[in-house]
Backbone of each chain as ProteinMPNN parsed JSONL, in Angstrom:
{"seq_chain_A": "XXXXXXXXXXXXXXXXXXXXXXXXXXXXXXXXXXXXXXXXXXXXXXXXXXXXXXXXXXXXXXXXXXXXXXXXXXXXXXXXXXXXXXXXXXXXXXXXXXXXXXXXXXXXXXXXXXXXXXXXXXXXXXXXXX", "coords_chain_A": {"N_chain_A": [[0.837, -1.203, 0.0], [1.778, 1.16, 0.303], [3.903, 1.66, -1.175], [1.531, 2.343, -3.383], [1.202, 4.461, -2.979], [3.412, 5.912, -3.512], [3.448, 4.97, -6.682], [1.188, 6.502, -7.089], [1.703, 9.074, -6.952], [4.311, 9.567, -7.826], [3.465, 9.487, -10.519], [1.553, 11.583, -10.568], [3.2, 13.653, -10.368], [5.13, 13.352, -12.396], [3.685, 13.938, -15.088], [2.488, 16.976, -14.149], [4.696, 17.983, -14.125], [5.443, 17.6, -16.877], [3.575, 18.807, -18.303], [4.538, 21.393, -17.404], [6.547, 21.513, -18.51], [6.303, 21.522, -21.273], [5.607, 23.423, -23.06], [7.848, 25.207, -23.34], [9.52, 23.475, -23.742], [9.175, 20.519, -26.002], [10.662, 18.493, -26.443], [11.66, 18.103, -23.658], [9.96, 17.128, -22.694], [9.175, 14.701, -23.232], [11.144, 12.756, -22.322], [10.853, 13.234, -19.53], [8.392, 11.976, -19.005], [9.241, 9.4, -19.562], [11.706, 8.95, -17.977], [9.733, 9.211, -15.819], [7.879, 6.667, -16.328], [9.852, 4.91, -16.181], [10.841, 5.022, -13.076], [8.447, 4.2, -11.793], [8.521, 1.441, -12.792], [10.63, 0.718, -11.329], [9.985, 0.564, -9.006], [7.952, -1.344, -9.0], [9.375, -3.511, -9.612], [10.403, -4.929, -7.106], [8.589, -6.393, -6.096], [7.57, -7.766, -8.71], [9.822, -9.505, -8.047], [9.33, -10.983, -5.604], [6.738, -12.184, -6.401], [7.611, -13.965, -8.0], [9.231, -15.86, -7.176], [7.763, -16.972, -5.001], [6.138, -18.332, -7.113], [8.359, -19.77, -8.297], [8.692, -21.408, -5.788], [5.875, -22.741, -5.677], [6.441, -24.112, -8.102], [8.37, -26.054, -7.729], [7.158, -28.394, -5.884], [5.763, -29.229, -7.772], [6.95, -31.174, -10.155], [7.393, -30.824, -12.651], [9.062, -30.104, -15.491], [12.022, -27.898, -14.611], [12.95, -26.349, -16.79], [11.431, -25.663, -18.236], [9.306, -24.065, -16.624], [11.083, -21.639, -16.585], [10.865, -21.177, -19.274], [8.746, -19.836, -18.882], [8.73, -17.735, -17.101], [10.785, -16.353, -18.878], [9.065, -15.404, -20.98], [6.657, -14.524, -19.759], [8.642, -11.969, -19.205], [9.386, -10.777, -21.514], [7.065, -10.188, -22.283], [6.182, -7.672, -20.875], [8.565, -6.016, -21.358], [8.063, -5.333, -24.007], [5.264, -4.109, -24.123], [6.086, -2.203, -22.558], [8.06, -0.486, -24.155], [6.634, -0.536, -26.618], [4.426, 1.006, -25.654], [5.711, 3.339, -24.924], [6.87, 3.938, -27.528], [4.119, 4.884, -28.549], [3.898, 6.922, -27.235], [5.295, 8.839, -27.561], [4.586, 9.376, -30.188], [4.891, 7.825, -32.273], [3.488, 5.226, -33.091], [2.907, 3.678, -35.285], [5.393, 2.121, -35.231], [5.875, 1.389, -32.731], [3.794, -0.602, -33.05], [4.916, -2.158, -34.958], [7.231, -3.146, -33.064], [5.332, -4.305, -31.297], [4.817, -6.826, -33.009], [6.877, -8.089, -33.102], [7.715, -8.89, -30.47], [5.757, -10.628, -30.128], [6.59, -12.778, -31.999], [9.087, -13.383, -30.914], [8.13, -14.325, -28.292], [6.96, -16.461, -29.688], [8.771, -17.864, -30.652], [10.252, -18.73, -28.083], [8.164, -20.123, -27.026], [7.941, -22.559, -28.283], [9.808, -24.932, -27.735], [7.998, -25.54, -25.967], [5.543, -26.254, -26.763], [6.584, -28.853, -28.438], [7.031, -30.346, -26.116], [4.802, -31.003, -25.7], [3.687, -31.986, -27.814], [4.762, -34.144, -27.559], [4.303, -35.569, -25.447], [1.824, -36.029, -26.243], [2.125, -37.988, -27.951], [3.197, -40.032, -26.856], [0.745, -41.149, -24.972], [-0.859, -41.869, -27.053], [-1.856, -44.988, -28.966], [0.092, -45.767, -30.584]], "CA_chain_A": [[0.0, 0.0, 0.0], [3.079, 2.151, 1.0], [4.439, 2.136, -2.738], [0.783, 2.406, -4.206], [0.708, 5.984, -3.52], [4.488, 6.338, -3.99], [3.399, 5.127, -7.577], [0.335, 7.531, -7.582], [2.558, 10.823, -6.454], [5.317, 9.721, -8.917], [2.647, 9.702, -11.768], [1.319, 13.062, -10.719], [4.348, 14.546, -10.455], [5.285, 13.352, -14.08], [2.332, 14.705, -15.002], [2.573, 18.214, -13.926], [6.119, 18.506, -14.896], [5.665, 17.62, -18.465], [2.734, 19.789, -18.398], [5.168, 22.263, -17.251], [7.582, 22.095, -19.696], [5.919, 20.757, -22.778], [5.448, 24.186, -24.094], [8.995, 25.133, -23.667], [10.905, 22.399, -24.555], [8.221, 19.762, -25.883], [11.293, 17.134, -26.281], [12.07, 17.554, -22.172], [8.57, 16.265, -21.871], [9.062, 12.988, -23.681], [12.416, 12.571, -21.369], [10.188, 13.256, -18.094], [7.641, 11.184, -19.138], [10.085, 8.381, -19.832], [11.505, 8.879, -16.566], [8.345, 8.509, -14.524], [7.492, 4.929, -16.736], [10.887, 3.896, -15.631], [10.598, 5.068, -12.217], [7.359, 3.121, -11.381], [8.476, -0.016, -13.205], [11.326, 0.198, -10.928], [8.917, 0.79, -7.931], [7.169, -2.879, -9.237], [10.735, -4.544, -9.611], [10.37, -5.449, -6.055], [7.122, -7.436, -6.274], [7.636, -9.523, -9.146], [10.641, -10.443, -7.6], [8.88, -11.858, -4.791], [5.949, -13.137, -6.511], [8.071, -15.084, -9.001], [9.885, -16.112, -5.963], [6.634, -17.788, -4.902], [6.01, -18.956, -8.147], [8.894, -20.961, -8.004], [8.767, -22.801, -4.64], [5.002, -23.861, -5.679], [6.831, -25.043, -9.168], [8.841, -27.104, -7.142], [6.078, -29.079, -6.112], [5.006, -29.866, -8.998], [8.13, -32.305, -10.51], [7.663, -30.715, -13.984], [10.671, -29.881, -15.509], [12.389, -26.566, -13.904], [13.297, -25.598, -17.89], [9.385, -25.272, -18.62], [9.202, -23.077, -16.05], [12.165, -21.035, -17.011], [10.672, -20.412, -20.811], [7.674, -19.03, -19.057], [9.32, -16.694, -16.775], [10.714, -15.595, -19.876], [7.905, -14.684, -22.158], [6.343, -12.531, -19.213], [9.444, -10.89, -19.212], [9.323, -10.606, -23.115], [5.972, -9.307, -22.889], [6.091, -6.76, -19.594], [9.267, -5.429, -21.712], [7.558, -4.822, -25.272], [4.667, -3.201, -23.433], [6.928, -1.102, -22.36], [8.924, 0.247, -25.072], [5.512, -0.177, -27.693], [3.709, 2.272, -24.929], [6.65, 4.648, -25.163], [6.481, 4.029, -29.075], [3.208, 5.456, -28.544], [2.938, 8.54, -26.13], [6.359, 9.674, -28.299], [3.877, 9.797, -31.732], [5.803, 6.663, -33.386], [2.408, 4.361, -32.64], [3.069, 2.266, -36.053], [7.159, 1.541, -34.958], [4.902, 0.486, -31.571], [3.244, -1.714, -33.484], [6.125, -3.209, -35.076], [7.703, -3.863, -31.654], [4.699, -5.894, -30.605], [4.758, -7.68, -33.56], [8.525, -8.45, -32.931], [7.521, -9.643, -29.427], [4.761, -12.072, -30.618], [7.152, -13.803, -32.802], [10.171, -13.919, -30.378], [7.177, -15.309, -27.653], [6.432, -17.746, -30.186], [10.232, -18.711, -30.838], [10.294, -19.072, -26.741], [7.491, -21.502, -26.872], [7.939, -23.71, -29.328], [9.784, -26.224, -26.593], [7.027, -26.131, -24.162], [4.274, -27.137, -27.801], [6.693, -29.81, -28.667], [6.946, -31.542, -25.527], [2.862, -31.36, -25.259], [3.325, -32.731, -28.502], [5.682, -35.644, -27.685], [3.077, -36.132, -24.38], [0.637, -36.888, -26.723], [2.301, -38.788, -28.266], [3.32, -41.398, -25.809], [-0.179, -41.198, -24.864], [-1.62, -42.283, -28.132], [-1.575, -46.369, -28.913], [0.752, -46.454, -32.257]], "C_chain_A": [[0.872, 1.253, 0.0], [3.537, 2.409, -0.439], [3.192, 2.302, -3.303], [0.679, 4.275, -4.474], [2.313, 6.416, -3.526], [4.691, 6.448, -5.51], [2.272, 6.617, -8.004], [1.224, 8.992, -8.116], [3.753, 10.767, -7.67], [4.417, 10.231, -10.436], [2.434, 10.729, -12.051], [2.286, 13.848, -10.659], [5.038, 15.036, -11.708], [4.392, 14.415, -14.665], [2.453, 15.964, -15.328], [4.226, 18.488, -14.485], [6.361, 18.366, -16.61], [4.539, 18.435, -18.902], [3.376, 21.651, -18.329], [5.806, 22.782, -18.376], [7.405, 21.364, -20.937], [5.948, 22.796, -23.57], [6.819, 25.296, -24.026], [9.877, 24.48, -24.195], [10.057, 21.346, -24.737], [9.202, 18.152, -25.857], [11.544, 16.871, -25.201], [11.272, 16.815, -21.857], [8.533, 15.415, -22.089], [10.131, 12.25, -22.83], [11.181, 12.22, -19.98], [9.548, 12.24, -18.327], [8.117, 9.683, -19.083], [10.562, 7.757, -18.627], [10.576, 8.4, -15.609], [8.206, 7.327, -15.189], [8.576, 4.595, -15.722], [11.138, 3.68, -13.996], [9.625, 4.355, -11.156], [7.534, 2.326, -11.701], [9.803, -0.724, -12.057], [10.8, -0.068, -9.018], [8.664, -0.814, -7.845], [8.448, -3.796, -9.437], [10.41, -5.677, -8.705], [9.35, -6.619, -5.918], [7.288, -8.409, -7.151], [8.616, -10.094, -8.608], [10.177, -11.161, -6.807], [7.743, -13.037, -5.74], [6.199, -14.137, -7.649], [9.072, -16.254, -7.88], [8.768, -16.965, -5.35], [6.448, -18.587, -5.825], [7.293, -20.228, -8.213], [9.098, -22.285, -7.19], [7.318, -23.291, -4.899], [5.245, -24.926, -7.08], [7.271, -25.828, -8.753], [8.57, -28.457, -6.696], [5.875, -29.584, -6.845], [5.721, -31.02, -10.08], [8.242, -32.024, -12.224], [9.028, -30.257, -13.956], [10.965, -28.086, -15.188], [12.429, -26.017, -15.859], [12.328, -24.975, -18.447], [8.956, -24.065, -17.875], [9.779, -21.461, -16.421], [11.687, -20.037, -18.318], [9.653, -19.433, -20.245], [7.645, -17.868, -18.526], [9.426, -15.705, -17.61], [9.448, -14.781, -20.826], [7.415, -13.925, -21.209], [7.124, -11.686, -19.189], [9.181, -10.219, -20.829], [7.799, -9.428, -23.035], [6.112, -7.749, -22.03], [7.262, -5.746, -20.706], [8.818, -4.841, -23.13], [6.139, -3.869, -25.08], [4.99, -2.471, -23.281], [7.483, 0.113, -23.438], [7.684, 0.474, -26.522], [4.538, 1.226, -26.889], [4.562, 3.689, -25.251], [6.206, 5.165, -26.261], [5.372, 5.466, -29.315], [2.936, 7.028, -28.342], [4.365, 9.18, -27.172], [5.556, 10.079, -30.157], [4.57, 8.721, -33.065], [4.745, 5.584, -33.057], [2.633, 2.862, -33.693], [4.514, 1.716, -35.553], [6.459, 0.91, -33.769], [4.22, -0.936, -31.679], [3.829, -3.012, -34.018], [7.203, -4.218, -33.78], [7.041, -5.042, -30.867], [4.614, -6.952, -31.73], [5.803, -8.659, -33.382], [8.71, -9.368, -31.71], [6.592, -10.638, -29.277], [5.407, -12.972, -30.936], [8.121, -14.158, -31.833], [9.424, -14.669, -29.056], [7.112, -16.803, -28.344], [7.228, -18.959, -30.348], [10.004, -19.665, -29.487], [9.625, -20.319, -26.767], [7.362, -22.309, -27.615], [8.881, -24.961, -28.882], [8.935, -27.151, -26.063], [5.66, -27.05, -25.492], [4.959, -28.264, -27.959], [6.957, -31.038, -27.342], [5.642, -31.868, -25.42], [2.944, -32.431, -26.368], [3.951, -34.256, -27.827], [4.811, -36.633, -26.129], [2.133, -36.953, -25.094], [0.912, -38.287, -27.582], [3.045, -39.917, -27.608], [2.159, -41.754, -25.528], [-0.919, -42.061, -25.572], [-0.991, -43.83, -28.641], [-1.265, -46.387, -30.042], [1.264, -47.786, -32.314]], "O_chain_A": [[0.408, 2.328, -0.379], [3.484, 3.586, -0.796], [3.568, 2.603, -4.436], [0.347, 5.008, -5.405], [2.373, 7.645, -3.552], [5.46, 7.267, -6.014], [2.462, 7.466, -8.875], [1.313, 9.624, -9.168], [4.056, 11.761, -8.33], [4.737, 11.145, -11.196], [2.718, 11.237, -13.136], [2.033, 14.999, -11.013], [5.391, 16.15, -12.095], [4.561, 15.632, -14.598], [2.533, 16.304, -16.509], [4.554, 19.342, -15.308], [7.212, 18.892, -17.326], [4.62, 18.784, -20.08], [2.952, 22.672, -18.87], [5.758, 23.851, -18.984], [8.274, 20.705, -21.509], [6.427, 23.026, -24.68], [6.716, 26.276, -24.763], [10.805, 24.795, -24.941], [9.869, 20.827, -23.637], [8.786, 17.063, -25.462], [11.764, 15.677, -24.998], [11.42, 15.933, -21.011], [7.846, 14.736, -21.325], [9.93, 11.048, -22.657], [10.807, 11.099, -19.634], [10.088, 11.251, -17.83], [7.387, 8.83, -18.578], [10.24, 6.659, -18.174], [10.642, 7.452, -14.826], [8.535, 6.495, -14.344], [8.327, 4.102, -14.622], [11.512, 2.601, -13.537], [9.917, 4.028, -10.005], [6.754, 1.564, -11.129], [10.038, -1.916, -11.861], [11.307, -0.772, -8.144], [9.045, -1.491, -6.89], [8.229, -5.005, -9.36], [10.2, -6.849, -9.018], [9.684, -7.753, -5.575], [7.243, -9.605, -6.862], [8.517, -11.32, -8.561], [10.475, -12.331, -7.049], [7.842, -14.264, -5.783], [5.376, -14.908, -8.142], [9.41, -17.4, -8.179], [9.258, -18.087, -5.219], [6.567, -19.768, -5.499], [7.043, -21.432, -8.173], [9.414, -23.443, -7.464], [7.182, -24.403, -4.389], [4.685, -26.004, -7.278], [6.787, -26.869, -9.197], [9.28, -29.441, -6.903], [5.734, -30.792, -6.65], [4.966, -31.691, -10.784], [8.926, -32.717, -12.977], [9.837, -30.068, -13.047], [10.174, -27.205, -15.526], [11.67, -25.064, -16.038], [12.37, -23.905, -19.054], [8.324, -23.157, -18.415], [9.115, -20.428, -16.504], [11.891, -18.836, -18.494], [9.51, -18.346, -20.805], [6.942, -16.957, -18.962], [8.817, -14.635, -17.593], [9.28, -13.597, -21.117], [7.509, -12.709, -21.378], [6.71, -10.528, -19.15], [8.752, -9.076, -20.985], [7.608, -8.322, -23.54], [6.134, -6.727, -22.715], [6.811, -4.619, -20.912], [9.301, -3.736, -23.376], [5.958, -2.943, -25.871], [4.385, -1.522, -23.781], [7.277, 1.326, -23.397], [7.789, 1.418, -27.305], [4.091, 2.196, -27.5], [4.143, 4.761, -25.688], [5.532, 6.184, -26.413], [5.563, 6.536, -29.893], [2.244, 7.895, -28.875], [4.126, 10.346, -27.485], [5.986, 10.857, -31.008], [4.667, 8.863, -34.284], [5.4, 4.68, -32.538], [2.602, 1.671, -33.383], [4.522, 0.486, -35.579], [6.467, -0.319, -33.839], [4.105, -1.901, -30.924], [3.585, -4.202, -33.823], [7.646, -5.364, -33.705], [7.461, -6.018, -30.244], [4.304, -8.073, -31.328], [5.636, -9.873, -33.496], [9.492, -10.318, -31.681], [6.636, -11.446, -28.35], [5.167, -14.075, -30.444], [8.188, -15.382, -31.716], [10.041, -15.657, -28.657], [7.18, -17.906, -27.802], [6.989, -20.166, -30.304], [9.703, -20.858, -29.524], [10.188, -21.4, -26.598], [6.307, -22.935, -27.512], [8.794, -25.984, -29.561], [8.853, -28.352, -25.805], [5.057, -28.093, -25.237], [4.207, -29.196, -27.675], [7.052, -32.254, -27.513], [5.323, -32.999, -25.053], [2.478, -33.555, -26.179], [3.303, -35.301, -27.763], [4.769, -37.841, -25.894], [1.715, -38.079, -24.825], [0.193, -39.266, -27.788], [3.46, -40.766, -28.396], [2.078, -42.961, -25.753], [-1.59, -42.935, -25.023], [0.232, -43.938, -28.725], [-2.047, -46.921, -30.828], [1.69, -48.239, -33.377]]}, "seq_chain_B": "XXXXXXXXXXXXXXXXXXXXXXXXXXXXXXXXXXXXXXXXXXXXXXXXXXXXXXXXXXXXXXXX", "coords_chain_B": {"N_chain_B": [[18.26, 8.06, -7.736], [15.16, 9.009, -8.093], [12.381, 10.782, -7.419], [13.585, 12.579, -7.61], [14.767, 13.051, -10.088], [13.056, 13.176, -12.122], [12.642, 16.473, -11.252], [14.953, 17.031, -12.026], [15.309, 16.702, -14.565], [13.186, 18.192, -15.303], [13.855, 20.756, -14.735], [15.908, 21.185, -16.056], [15.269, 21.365, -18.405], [14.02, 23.866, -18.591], [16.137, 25.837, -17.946], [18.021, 25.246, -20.171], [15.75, 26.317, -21.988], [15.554, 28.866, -20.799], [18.407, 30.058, -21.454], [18.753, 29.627, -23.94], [16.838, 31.119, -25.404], [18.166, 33.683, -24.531], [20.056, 33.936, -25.247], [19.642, 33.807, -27.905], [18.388, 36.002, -28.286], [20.338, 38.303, -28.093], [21.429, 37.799, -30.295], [23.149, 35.543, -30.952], [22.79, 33.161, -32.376], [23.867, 30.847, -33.151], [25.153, 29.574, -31.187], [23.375, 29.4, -29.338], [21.655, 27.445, -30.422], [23.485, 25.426, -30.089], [24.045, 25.193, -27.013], [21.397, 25.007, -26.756], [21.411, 21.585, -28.039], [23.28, 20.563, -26.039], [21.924, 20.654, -23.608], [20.161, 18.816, -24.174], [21.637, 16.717, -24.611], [22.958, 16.088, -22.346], [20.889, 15.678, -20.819], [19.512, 12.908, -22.115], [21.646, 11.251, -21.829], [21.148, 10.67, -18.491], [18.86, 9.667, -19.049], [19.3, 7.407, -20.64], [21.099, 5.788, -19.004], [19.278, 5.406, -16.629], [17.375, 3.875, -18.428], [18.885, 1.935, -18.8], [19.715, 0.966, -16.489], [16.978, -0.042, -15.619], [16.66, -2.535, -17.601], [18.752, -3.992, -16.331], [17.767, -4.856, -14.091], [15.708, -6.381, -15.35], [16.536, -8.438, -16.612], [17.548, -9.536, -14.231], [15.465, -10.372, -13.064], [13.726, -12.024, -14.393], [15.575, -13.569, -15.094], [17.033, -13.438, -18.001]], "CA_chain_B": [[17.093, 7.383, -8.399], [13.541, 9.198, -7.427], [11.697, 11.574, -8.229], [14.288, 13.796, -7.918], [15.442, 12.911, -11.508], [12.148, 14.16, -12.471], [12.518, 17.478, -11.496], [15.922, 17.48, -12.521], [15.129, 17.356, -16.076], [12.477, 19.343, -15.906], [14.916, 21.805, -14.698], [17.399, 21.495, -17.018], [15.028, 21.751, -19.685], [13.625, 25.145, -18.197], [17.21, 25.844, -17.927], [18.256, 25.921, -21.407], [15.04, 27.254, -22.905], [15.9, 30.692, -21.034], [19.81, 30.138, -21.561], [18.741, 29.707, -25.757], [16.348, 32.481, -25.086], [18.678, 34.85, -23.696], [21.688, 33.943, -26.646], [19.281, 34.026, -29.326], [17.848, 37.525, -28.192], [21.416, 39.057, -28.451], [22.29, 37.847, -31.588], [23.905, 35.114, -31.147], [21.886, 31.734, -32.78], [24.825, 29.537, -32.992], [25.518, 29.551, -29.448], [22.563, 29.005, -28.692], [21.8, 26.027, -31.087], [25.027, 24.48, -29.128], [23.215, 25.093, -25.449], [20.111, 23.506, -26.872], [22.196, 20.3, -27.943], [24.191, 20.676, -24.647], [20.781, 19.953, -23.138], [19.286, 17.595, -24.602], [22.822, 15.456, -24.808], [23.267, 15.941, -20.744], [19.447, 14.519, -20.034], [19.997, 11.94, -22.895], [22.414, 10.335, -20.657], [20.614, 10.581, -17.46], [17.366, 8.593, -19.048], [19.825, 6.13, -20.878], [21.661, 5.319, -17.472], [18.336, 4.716, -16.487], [16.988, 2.822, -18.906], [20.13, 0.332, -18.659], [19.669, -0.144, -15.116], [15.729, -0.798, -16.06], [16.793, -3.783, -17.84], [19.657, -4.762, -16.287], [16.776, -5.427, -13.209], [14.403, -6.746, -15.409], [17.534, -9.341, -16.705], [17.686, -10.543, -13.208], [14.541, -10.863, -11.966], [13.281, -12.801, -15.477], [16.742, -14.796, -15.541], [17.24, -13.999, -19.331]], "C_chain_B": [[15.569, 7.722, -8.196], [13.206, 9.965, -8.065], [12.276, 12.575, -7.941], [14.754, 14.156, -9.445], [14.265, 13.618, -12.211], [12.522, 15.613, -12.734], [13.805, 17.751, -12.11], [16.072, 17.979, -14.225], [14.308, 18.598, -16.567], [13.114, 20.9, -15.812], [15.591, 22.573, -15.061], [16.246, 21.829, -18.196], [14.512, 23.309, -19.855], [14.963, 26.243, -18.555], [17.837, 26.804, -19.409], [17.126, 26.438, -22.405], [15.822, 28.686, -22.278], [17.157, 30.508, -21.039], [19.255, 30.378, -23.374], [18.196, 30.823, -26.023], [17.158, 33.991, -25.354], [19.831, 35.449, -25.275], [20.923, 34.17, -28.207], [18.876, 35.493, -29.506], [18.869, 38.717, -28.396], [22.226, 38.393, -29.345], [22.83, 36.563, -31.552], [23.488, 33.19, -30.834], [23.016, 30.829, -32.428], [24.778, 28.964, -31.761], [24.338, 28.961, -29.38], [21.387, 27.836, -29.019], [22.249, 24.638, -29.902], [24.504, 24.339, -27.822], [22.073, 24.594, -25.345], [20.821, 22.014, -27.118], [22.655, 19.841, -26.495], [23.313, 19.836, -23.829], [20.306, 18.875, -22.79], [20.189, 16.496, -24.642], [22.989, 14.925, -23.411], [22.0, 15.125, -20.46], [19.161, 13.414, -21.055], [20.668, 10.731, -22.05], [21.879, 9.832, -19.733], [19.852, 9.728, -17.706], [18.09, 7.334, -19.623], [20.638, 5.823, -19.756], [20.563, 4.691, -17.129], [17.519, 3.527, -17.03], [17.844, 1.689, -18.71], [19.848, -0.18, -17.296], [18.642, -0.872, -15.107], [15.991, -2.405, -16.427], [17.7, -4.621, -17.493], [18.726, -5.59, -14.446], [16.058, -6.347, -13.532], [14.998, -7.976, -15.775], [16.971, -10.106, -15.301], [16.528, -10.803, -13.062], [13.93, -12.116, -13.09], [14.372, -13.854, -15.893], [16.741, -14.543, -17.178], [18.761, -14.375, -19.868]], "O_chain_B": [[14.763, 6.794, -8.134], [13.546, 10.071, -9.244], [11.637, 13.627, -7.954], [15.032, 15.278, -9.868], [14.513, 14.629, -12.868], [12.707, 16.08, -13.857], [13.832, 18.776, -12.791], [16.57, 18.927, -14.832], [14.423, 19.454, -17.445], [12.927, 21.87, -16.546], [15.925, 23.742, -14.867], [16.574, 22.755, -18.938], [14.545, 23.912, -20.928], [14.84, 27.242, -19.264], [18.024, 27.987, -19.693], [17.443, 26.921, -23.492], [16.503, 29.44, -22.973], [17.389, 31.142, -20.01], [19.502, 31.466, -23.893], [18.769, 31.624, -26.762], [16.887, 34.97, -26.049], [20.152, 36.466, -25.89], [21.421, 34.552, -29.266], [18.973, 36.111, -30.565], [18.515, 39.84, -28.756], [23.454, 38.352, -29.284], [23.13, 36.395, -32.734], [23.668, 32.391, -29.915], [22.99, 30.128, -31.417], [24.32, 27.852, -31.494], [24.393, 27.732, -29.364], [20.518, 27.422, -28.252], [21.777, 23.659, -29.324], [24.508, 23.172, -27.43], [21.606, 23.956, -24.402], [20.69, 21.255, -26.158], [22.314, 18.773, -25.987], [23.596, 18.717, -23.4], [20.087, 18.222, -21.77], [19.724, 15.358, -24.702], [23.131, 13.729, -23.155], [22.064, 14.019, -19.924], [18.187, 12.809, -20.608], [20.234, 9.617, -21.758], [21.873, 8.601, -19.709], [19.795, 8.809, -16.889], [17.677, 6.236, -19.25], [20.869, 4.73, -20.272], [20.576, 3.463, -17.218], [17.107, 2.543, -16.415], [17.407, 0.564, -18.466], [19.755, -1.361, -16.964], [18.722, -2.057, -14.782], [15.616, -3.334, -15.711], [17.774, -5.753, -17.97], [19.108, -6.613, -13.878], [15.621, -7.161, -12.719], [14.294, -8.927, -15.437], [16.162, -11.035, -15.29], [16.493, -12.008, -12.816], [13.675, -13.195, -12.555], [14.224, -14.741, -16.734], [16.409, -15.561, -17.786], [18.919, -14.848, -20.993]]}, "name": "protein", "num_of_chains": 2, "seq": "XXXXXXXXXXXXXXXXXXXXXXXXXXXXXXXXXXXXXXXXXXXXXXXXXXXXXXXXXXXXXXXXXXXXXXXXXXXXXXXXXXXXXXXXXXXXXXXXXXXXXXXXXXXXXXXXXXXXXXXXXXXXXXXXXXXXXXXXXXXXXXXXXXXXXXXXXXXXXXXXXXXXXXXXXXXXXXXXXXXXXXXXXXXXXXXXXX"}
């Protein structure tokens, strides 16, 4: 709760300061703005660390393979990070290069998982009476 | 790392508008071209510092 309004106050702060100086210098404001994203994402650092940190000791449990786990880590990272930089894309007036970025992060998702489909596949296929 | 960096830019960018202001009003554009660059090269830095540490967090915590 203690960082929720540390994120709020950072936001508004952004905010008003690029409000400030957008009509002096309209490129400081894409800087500020930039700033505050990075500022609050580093705010939320803390958290996924824990709750991937959870995530792992109930993977543990579970006797699948740790590498399965691993890819999937990845791709939220993949995505949390193209979010990122396609939002920027955005509020900077480059919305189609935004677009290209998530396209870029679909496909390198898709690379990622194309392990975790072929062992489903190779499941099924033990499964199935050839 | 806070929201001091905030105001810092906004600062600096206040900064060299009335520094470009001041050099362009007595004549003297070049200059004051060069103190807009100056600017924008100094808080350039500051947000790419930042951004690197961004991902060099987001590295660890995602193991890539």
């Amino acid at each position: 709760m203690d960082s929720l309004y540390k994120i709020v106050g950072i936001a508004l702060v952004t905010v008003i300061a690029t409000l400030i100086v957008r009509p002096v210098r309209p490129d400081f404001a894409v800087f500020i703005s930039v700033v505050g994203g990075v500022i609050i994402l580093f705010l939320l650092a803390g958290y996924i660390a824990d709750i991937f940190d959870i995530f792992s000791k109930i993977f543990t449990f579970t006797n699948v393979n740790a590498s399965l786990y691993k890819i999937i880590l990845k791709i939220i990272g993949v995505g949390y990070l193209v979010e990122f930089t396609a939002s920027l894309c955005a509020d900077t007036g480059n919305g189609s290069l935004g677009d290209k970025v998530l396209l870029g992060g679909k496909i390198v998702i898709l690379v990622m998982a194309l392990p975790i489909i072929t062992s489903i596949l190779e499941i099924v296929m033990e499964l199935l009476p050839v | 790392m806070e929201v001091e960096i905030i105001f810092k830019i906004a600062s600096i960018g206040i900064l060299t508008a009335v520094v470009s202001q001041i050099l362009k009003n007595s004549g003297k554009e070049d200059i004051s071209t060069l103190a807009t660059l100056a600017g924008v090269v100094v808080v350039l830095v500051m947000v790419i510092n930042l951004i690197a540490d961004l991902f060099d967090t987001i590295k660890t915590i995602f193991n890539f």
